[in-house]
C-alpha positions in Angstrom: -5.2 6.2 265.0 -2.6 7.8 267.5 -1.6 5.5 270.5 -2.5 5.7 273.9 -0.2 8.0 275.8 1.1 8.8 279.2 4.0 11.2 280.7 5.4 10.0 284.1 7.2 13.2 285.5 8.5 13.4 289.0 8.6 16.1 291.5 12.7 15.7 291.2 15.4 13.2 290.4 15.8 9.9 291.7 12.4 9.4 293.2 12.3 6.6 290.8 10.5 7.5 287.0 12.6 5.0 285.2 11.4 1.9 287.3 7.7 2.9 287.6 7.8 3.2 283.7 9.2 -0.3 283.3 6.8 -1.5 285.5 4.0 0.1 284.4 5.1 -1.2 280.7 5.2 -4.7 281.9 1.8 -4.6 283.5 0.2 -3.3 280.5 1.9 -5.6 278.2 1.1 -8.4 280.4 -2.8 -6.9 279.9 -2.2 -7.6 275.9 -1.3 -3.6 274.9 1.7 -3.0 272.7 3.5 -0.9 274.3 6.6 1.6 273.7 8.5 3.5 276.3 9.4 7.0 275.3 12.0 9.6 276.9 12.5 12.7 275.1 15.4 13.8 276.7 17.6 11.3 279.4 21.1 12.8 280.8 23.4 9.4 282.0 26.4 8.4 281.5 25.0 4.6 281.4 23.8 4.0 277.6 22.8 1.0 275.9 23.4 0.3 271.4 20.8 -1.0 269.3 20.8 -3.5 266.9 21.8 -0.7 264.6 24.6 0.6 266.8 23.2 3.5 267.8 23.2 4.8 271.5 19.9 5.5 273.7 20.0 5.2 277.3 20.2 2.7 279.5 17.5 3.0 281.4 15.0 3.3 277.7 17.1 -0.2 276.9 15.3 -2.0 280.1 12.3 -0.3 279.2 12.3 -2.1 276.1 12.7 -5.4 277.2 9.7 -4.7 279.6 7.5 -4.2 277.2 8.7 -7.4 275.3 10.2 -5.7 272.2 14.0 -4.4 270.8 15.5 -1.2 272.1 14.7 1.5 269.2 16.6 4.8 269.2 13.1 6.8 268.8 12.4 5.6 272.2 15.2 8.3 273.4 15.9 10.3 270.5 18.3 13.3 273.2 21.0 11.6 275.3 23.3 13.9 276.7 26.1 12.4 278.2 28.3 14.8 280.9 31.8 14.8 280.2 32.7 17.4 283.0 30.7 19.6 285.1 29.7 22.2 282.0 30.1 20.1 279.4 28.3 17.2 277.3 28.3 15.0 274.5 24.9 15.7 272.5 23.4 12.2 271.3 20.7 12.9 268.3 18.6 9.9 267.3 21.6 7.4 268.4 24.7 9.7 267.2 27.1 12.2 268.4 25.8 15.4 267.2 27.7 17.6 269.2 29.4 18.6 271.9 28.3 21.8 274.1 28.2 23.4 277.7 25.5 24.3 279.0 24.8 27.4 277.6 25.2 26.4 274.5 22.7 23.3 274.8 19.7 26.5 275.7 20.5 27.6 272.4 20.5 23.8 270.7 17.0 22.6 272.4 14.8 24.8 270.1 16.1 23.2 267.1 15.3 19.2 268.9 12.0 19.4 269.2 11.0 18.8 266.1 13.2 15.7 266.0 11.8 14.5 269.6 8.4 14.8 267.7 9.6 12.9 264.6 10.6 10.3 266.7 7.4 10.1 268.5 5.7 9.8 265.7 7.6 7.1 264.3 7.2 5.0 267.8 3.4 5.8 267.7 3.5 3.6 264.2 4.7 0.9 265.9 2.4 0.1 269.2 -0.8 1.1 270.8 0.5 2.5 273.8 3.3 4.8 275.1 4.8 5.4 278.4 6.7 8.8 278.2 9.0 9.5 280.8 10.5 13.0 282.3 13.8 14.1 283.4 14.5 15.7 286.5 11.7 18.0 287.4 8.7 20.2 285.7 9.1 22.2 289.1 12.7 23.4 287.6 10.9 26.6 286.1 14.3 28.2 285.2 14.9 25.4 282.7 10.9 25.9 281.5 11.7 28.1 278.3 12.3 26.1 275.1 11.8 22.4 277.4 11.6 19.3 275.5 12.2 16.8 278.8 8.9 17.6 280.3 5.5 19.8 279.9 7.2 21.5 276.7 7.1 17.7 275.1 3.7 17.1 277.0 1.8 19.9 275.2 3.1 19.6 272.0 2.3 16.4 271.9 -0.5 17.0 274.0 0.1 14.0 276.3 -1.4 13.5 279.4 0.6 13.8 282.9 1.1 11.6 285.8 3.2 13.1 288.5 5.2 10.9 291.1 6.5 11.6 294.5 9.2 9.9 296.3 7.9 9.7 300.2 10.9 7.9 301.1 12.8 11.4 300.9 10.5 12.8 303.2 7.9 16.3 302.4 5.8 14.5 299.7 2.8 16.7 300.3 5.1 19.7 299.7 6.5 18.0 296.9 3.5 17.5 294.9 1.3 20.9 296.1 4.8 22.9 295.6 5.2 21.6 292.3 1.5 22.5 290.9 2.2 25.9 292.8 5.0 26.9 290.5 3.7 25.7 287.3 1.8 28.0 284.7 -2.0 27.2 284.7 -1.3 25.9 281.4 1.2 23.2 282.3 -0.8 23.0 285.6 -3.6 21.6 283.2 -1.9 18.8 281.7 -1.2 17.0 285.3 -4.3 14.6 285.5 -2.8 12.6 288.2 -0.4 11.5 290.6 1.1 8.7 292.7 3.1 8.3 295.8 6.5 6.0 295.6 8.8 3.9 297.6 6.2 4.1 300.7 7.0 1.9 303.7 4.8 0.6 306.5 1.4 0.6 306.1 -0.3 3.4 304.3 -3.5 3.9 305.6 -0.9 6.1 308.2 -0.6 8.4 305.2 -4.6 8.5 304.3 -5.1 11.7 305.4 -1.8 13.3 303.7 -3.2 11.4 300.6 -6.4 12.9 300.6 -5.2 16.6 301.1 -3.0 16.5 297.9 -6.5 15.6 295.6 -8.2 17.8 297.5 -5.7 20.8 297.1 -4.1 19.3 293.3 -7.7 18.6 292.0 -5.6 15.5 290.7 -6.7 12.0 290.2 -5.0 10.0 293.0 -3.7 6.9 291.3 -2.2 4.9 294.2 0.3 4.2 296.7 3.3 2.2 295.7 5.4 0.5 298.7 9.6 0.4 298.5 10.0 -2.2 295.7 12.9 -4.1 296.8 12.7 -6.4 294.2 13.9 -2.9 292.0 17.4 -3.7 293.4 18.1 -6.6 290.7 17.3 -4.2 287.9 20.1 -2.2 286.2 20.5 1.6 287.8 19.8 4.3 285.6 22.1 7.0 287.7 25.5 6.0 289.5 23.6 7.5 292.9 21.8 4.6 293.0 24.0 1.8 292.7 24.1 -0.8 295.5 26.7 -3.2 297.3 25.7 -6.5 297.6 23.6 -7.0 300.5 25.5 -7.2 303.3 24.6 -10.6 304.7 25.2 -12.7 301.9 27.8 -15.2 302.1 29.8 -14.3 299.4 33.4 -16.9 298.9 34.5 -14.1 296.1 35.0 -10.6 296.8 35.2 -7.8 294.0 35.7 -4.2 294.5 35.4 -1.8 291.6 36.8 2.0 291.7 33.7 4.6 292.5 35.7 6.9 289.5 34.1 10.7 289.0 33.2 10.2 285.8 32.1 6.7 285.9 29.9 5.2 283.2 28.4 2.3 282.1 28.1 0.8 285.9 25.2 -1.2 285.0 28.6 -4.0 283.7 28.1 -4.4 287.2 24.8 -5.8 287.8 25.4 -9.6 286.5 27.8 -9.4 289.2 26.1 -7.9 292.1 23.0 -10.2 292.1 24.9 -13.2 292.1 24.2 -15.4 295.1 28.1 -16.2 295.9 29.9 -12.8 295.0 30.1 -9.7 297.1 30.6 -6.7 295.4 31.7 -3.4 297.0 32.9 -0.1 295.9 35.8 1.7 296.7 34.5 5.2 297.4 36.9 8.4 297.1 39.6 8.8 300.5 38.7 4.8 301.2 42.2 3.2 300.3 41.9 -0.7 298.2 41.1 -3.0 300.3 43.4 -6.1 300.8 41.3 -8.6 300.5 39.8 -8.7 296.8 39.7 -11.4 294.6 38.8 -9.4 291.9 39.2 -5.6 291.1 37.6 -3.7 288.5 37.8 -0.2 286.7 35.0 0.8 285.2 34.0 2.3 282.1 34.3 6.5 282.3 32.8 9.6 280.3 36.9 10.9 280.5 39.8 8.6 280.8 42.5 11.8 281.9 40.0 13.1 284.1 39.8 9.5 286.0 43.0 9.0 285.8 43.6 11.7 287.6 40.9 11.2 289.8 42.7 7.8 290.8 46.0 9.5 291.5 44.3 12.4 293.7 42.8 9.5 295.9 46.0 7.2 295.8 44.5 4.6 294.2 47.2 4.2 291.7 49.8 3.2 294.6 47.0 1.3 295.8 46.6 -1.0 292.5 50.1 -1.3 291.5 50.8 -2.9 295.0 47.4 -5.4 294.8 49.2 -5.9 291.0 52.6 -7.2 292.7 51.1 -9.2 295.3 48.6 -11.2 292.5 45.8 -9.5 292.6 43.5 -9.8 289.6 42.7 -6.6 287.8 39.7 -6.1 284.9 39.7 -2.7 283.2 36.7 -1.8 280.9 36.2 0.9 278.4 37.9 3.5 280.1 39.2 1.5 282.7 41.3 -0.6 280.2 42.6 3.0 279.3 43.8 3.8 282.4 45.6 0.7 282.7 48.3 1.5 279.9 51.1 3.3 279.9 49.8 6.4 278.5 46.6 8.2 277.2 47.0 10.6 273.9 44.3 13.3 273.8 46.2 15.5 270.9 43.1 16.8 269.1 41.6 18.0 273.1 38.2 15.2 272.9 38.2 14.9 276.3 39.2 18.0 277.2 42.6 20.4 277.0 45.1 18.8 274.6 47.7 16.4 275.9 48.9 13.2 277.3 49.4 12.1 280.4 50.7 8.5 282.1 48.2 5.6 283.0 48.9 3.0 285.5 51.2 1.0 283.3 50.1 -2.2 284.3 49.5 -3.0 280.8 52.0 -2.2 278.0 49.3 -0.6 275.8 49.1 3.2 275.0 45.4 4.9 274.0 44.7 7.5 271.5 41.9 9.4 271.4 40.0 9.7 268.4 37.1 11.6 267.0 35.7 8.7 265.1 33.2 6.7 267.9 33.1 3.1 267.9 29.5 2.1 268.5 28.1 -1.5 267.8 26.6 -4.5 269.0 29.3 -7.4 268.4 29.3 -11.5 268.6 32.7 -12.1 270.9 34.4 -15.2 271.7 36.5 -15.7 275.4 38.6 -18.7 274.9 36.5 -20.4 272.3 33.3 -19.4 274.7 31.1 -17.3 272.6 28.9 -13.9 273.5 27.8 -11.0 272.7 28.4 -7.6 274.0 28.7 -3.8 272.8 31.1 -1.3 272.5 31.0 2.5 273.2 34.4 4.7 273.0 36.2 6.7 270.7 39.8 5.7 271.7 42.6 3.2 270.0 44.5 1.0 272.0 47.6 -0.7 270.9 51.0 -2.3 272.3 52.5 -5.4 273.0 50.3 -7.3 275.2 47.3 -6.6 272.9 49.5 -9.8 271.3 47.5 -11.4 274.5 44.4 -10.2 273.3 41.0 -10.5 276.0 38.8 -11.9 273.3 38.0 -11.7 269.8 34.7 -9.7 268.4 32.9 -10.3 265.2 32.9 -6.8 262.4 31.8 -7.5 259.2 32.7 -11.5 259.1 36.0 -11.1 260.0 37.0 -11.6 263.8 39.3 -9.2 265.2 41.8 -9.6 268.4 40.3 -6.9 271.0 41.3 -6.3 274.7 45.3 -6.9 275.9 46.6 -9.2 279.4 49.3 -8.8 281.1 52.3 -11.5 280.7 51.4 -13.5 283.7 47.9 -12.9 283.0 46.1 -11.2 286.0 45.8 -7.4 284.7 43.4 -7.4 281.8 41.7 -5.3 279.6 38.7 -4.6 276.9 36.8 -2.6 275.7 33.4 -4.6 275.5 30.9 -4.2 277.2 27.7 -6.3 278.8 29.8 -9.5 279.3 28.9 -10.5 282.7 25.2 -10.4 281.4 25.9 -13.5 279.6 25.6 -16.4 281.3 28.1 -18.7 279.8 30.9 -15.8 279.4 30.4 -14.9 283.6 30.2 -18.7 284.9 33.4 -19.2 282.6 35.4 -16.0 283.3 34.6 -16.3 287.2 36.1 -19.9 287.1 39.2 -18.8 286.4 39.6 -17.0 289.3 37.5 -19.1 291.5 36.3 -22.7 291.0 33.3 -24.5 292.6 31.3 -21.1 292.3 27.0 -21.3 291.7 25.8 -19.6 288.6 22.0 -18.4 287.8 20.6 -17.2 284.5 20.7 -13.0 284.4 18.2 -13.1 282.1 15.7 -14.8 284.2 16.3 -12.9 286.8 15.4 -9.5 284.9 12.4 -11.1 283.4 10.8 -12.2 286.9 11.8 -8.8 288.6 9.7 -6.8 285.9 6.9 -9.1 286.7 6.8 -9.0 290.3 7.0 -5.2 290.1 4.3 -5.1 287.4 2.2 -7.4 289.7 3.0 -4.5 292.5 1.8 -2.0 289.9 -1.0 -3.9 289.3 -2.4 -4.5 293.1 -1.5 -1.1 294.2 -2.2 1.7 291.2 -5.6 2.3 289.7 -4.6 1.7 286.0 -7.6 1.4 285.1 -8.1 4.9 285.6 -4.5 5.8 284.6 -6.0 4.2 281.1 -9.0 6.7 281.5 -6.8 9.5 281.6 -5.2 8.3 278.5 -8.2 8.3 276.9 -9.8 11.6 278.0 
């Protein structure tokens, strides 16, 4: 018997798909469904690894752990992930499977639907119920011919479609009759219903907008959903959204982390951001560092040289080599342990043009790039404090304060030295990620730059956030109907 089925598409990007998923996956777990979130195709630069170390986006990751079960690779069988402005790594079913612009991607989606459906299939096996999610728009008609993120999934698979609106923005009721305006009768058919996001105030203000959209959609209205605030503790899917710390919190330590072009894996930063006694701000392009962090960090990035010289353009390097010779604390990860070296290697051109160019050099390390892509989940130990955490990069890192190694990881039995510091200790740099998300690794780590500081459980913290928003889901969208739809 096929599972119960559902696409969430929005009338654009960022009106908030990947949270009303999750939550809508909580709330029907928490009803006793099994369910499965499912996104075709996801573009971000913020990916998650499997148990099997294979990639799937980040957003599909806290999907998972919403509906109570492990991250699968079927649940976001496409990643792309941008390396510049025309061009992306293609992830298949959790590996590279190539590397394209634009163009060439409209010629590769033909041949990905049938793996898209393979892997919907193979979810279907495992659960009773499955949350689909778009990307972007249905609305982008130019992108319409050989789809696979949104109504060309939908009807193959034949799955029914929920559209949402982001009031917040402001035009929702052109959003939603502008979208069904645009689309074929065809795809126009597969919309059964729709919902209204992030409202604030009270919304019998909006009744009458409300009632116009059924009455000019012929769509089943499924609810009005206020601004979620409690969405804020949740990892972003998309660097636009990420948050500073909430600006009357009385933080004792400060960190600042680089906003770099190409930044990825951001959601390191989460564990950090929602803890009670640490403020946490970034340092946005023509902002210079500012003087008073206790911590700075480079994130991860999609392309090291391009960063680096992203960092250089804004005067950031000047900036961090001065914070470096007063004492400042310095954390690189991923790619922001690259850019701390001395040099990055590109010979073969994987991130671009073929070359090498100099990093900060506040590490003796030197990076080269490398076709083969570390992926994998890894047990880790930080001075005899043990973890886990993932990696994601393709680059080899070696020199004479990797002697000084960060931590150790776990392959195959064997533990291996990973990461490099600095001789007196304060620059440092690894390549793991998801270490603040542990609880014993961050309480540790942060008391060596600052004692006396409170801790909470991350975990917890994720856990109760899904279930306060699924109890929003629950008190303000008709699922009962949504399940009706399902069914029909």
């Amino acid at each position: 018997m096929s599972p119960l089925a559902v696409m969430i598409q929005g009338t654009g990007s960022n009106v908030g798909k990947s949270l009303l998923v999750a939550s809508i996956c909580r709330a029907y777990t928490n009803r006793g469904y099994k369910v499965a979130p499912f996104k075709p195709q996801n573009m971000s630069n913020n990916s998650s690894v499997t148990n099997e170390g294979l990639e799937i986006g980040r957003a599909q990751s806290l999907q998972a752990i919403a509906c109570k079960s492990k991250p699968s690779v079927h649940m976001n069988p496409v990643l792309l992930k941008p390396e510049s402005n025309r061009r992306s790594q293609i992830i298949v079913q959790g590996k590279v499977h190539a590397i394209c612009d634009s163009r060439d991607y409209s010629n590769l989606k033909p041949s990905l639907m049938p793996t898209v459906m393979e892997s919907f299939g193979l979810l279907g096996k495992t659960c009773d119920m499955i949350i689909a999610e778009g990307a972007g728009s249905p609305a982008e008609i130019n992108l319409r011919k050989d789809d696979i993120a949104n109504m060309g999934f939908a009807r193959n698979s034949s799955t029914t479609v929920v559209l949402i609106g982001d009031i917040d923005r402001g035009g929702v009721i052109a959003q939603m009759v502008g979208t069904r305006q645009v689309l074929s009768k065809e795809d126009r058919e597969m919309i059964k219903g729709f919902i209204i996001n992030k409202f604030r105030g009270t919304t019998e203000l909006f009744e009458e907008g409300y009632r116009y959209i059924e009455e000019q959609t012929k769509w089943a209205g499924l609810g009005i959903l206020p601004w979620l605030e409690a969405a804020g503790n949740l990892p972003s899917e998309d660097s636009l959204s990420l948050t500073s710390s909430g600006s009357d919190k009385q933080g004792i330590l400060k960190v600042y982390y680089l906003f770099l072009d190409k930044i990825a894996n951001f959601d390191d930063l989460d564990p950090l951001n929602n803890h009670p006694e640490i403020i946490v701000r970034p340092v946005k392009p023509g902002n210079p560092l500012p003087l008073d962090a206790d911590l700075v960090i480079i994130p991860g990035s999609k392309s090291t040289r391009n960063d680096m010289a992203f960092i250089r353009k804004h005067g950031w390097d000047h900036d961090l080599i001065a914070y470096s010779r007063r004492g400042g604390r310095i954390l690189g990860l991923c790619g922001g342990y690259q850019i701390l070296g001395k040099k990055i290697n590109d010979p073969g051109g994987i991130e671009g043009e073929p070359g090498s160019q100099p990093g900060l050099g506040l590490l003796d390390v030197e990076t080269s790039m490398a076709d083969e892509k570390q992926v994998g989940v890894t047990n880790a130990r930080w001075r005899n404090h043990a973890f886990t955490a993932y990696e994601i990069h393709k680059g080899k890192t070696s020199g004479p304060d990797c002697n000084r190694y960060f931590a150790q990881t776990e392959w195959e039995g064997n533990w291996i030295n990973e990461g490099a510091t600095s001789p007196d200790g304060r620059v440092q740099g690894t390549y793991l990620h998801g270490l603040f998300t542990n609880d014993n690794f961050r309480s540790k780590y942060l008391a060596s730059i600052r004692q006396g500081l409170a801790d909470y459980n991350y975990g917890e913290l994720v856990e109760k956030t899904l279930d306060d928003m699924a109890h929003q889901v629950e008190t303000h969208l008709d699922l009962d109907r949504m399940l009706k739809l399902m069914e029909s």
